[in-house]
N, C-alpha and C positions, 0 to 999 in steps of 0.2 A: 202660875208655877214656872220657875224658870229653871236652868240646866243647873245641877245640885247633886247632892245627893240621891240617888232614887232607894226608896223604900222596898222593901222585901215582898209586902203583898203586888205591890206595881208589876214587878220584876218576872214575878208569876205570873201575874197576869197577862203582860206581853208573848211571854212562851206558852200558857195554855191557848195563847189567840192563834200564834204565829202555828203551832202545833197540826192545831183545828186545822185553818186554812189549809195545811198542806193534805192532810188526811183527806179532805174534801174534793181536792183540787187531783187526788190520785185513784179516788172511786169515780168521780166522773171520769175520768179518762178510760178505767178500767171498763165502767158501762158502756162508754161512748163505742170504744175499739170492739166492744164485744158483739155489738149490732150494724157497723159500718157494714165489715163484709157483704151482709146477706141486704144490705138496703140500694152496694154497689152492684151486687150483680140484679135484683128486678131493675134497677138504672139502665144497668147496661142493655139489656134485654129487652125491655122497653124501645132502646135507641136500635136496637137491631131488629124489632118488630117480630120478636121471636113472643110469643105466646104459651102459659103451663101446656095447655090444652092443644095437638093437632089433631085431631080425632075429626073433629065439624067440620075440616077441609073438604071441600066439595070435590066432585072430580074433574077429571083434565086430561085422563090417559099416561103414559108414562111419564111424561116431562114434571108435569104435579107430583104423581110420586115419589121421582127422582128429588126433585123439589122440596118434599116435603120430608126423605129421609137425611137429605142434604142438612137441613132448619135443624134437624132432632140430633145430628149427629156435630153441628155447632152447639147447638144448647147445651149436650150433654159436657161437650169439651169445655165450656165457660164455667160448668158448674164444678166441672173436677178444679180446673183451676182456682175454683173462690175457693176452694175446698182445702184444698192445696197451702193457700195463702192463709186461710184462717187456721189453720193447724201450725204452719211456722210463725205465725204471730202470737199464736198461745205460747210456744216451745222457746220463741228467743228472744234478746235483748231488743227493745221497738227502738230504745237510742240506737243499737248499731244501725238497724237498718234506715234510721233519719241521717245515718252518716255515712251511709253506701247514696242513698238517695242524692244526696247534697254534694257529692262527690271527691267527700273529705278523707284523706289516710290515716287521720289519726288515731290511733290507739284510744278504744273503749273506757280503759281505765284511767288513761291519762285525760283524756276530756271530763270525764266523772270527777278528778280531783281538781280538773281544773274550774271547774264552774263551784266546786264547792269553795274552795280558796277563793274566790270570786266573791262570791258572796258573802263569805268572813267581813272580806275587807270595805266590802261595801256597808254593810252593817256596822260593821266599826267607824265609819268615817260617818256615819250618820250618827252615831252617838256621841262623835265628839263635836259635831256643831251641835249639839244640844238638844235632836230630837228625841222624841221618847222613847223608853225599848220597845212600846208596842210598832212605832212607827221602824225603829231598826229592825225589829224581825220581822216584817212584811219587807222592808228594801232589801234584806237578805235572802227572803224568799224569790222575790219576781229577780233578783240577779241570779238566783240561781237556778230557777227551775223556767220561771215566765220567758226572762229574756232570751238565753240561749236555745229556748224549743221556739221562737219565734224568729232567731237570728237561721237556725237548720232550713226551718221552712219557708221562709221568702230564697235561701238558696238552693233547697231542691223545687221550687218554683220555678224559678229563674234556670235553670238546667232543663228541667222538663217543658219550659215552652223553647228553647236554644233544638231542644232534639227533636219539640215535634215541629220545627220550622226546617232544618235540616231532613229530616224523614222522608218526606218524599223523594227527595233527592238522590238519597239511599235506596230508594224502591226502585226508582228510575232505570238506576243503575242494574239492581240485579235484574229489571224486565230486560234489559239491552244484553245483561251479558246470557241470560237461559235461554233466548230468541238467538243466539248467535253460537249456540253449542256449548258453552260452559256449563260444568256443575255448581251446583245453587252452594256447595263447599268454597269454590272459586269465586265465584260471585261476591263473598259474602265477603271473604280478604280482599278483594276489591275494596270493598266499600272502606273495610277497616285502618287501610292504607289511603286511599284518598279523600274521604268524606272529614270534614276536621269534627275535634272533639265539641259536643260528646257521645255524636253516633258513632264515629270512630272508632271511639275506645268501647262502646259499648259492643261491636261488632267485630272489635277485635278479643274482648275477652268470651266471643262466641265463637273466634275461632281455636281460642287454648282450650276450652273447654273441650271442643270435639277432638281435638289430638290428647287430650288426656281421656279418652276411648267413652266419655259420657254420654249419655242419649240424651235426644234429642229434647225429650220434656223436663229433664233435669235442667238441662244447659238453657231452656229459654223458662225455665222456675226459676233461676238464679236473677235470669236476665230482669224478669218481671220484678222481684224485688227492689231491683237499683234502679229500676226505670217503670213503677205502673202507672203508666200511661192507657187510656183504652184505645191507641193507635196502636203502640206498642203490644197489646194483648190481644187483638186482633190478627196483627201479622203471626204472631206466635199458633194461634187457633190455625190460621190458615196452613202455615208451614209442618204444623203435627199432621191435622187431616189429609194433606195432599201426600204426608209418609205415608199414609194407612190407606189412603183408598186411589191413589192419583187424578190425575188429572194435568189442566192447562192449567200449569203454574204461575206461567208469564202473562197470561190474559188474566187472573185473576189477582195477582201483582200490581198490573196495571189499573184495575179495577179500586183496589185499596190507592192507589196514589189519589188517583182523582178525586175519591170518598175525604181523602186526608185534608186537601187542598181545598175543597169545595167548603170542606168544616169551618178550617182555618178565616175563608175570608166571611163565613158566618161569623164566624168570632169575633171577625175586625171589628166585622158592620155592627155587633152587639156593643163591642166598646166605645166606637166612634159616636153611639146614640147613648150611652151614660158619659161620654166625655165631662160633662157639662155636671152631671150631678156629682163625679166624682170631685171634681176641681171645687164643688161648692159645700163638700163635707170636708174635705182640707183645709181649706181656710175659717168651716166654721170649727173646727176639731183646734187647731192650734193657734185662734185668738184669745182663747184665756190665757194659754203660755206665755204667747206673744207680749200680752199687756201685763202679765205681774211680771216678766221681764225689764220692760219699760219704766213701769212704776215704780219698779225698787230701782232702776239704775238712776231715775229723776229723783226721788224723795225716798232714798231710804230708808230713815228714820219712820215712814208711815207705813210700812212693808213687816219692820224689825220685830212686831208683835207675834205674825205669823211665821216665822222662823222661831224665836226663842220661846215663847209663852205654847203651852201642852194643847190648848184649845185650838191655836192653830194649825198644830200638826194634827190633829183632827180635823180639821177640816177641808185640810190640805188635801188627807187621803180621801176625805168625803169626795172634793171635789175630782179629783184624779180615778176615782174608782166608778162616780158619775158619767165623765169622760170615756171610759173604758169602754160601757153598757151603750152610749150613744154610738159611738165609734163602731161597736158593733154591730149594733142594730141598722144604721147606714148601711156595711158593708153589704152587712144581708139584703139588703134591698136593692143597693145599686150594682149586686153583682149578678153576673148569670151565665150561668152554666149551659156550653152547646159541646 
C-alpha cells in the first residue's frame, strides 16, 4: 500500500492508537510520581544510615543520647520535607517545576503551545512523505510529549551535576566567612555574588526570598524544588536544625563539604569503571541508524519499500520502539547511583 488515499476505518484507527498511547503513557507517569517520593526518602535514609526504629540503641551515656535525638530530630526534618514536596507535586504543574529545574524562563503556557505546534508539524510532515496516520500520530506524539520531557531533563541534569560540582565551593565559603564573624545572611550573598551560576543564582534567590521577610523553611522549600539535589537537601536540613536548636555551624558545614566531595569522586570512580560499557551501548544503540542511513544514501532504490510501502512503517516503529526498550534496559544497568 503506498501514500494515496487513506480510508476512514484507517484513519480511526491511527487516533484510537495514538489516543491509547497517550492515556498510558500519562497513568504511568501519574503512578510512577505518586510512589517516587516515599521510595526517595527510605533512599535517602538508607544513605544517612538513619533507621524507622531508634529505640534498640544501646547505651553510651549522654553523647548516644545526644546522638540519638540529634538522628530522630534529622529523620523527622527529611520526612517533613518529602512531605512537603509530595503535597506540592500533587497541587502544581510537574512541567513548571521541570522548567524551574532546567532553569528555563519560559512561560508555562507558552511552552504548552509550543510543543503542541511542534507536534502538528511534525505529524504533518510525516504524512506528507507518505507514512501512515498511525505512524503520524505516534511522531506527533513523542514530538510532543517524549521529546521535549526528555529534552528538560538531560538539562536539568546537566544543571544539577554544574551545582553539585560548584557546591562545595559555596560551603567552603560560607565555613570561612561564619569562623570569621559573619552572619550565615552574609555569608550566603557572598556566595550569590561570587560563586558563578547556578549556585549563584540559586543563592542569590535565597537571598530575595529572606528580605521578602520569608522563613527559613519556605525559602529553602522553594530552593528544593529548582534544585533537589540530596546535597542540596541536606544543607537545607542542616541550616533549619541549627535555627531550632544551634550549635557549630561551621564545623558541621565543613563536615558536609567533605561528605559532598568525598561522594563526588565516588561518582567519578563509578563512571570511570562503566566508561567502557557506556561507549559500548552507543555504538551498539546507533548502528541500525548508522547503517539504514548508509544504505539508502548507496542504493536507494533498495531502502524506498520501507519508506513508501505501510509494512514498512511498521516495522520501522517496530524496530525503533525495540531500540528504545534496549536502550533502556542498558541504561539501567550501566548506571549507578552514589
Amino acid at each position: 500500500m503506498t501514500s494515496g488515499a487513506v480510508s476512514l476505518e484507517t484513519l480511526l484507527l491511527g487516533i484510537i492508537v495514538a489516543v491509547t498511547v497517550m492515556v498510558l503513557a500519562v497513568v504511568g507517569g501519574v503512578i510512577y510520581a505518586w510512589g517516587e517520593p516515599r521510595r526517595r526518602l527510605k533512599r535517602r535514609m538508607a544513605d544517612l544510615g538513619l533507621e524507622p526504629g531508634l529505640a534498640g540503641l544501646g547505651g553510651g551515656g549522654i553523647d548516644t543520647f545526644d546522638q540519638v535525638g540529634r538522628q530522630r530530630r534529622i529523620q523527622e526534618k527529611l520526612r517533613e520535607l518529602e512531605t512537603a514536596t509530595q503535597r506540592r507535586a500533587q497541587r502544581r504543574n510537574r512541567t513548571r517545576a521541570a522548567l524551574r529545574q532546567a532553569g528555563l524562563r519560559i512561560n508555562h503556557r507558552t511552552y504548552i503551545a509550543t510543543v503542541i505546534v511542534g507536534g502538528i508539524v511534525v505529524a504533518m510532515i510525516t504524512y506528507v512523505f507518505g507514512f501512515s496516520p498511525i505512524i503520524c500520530g505516534l511522531a506527533g506524539l513523542v514530538a510532543s510529549f517524549g521529546l521535549p520531557r526528555l529534552v528538560l531533563g538531560l538539562m536539568a541534569r546537566s544543571r544539577r551535576k554544574r551545582f553539585t560540582a560548584e557546591f562545595p565551593n559555596a560551603i567552603d565559603v560560607l565555613v570561612r566567612g561564619v569562623r570569621s564573624g559573619l552572619p550565615i545572611s552574609e555569608c550566603i550573598n557572598i556566595v550569590g555574588r561570587e560563586i558563578p551560576d547556578p549556585v549563584g543564582s540559586e543563592f542569590r534567590m535565597l537571598m530575595e526570598g529572606q528580605k521578602l521577610g520569608m522563613t527559613l523553611e519556605d525559602i529553602m522549600d522553594r530552593a528544593l524544588e529548582r534544585m533537589p539535589t540530596a546535597e542540596f537537601r541536606f544543607f537545607s536540613v542542616v541550616l533549619q536544625i541549627q535555627q531550632q536548636t544551634g550549635g557549630n555551624l561551621a564545623e558541621t558545614l565543613a563536615n558536609l563539604s567533605n561528605v559532598i566531595r568525598e561522594r563526588k569522586k565516588m561518582r567519578d570512580k563509578a563512571n570511570a569503571l562503566s566508561s567502557e560499557a557506556r561507549t559500548s551501548a552507543t555504538i551498539i544503540g546507533s548502528m541500525p541508524i548508522i547503517f539504514f542511513a548508509i544504505v539508502y544514501l548507496i542504493a536507494p532504490d533498495y531502502m524506498e519499500l520501507m519508506i513508501s510501502d505501510e509494512i514498512g512503517h511498521y516495522m520501522i516503529a517496530g524496530g525503533l520502539s525495540w531500540m528504545a526498550i534496549g536502550a533502556s534496559v542498558m541504561k539501567v544497568m550501566i548506571e549507578f547511583k552514589v
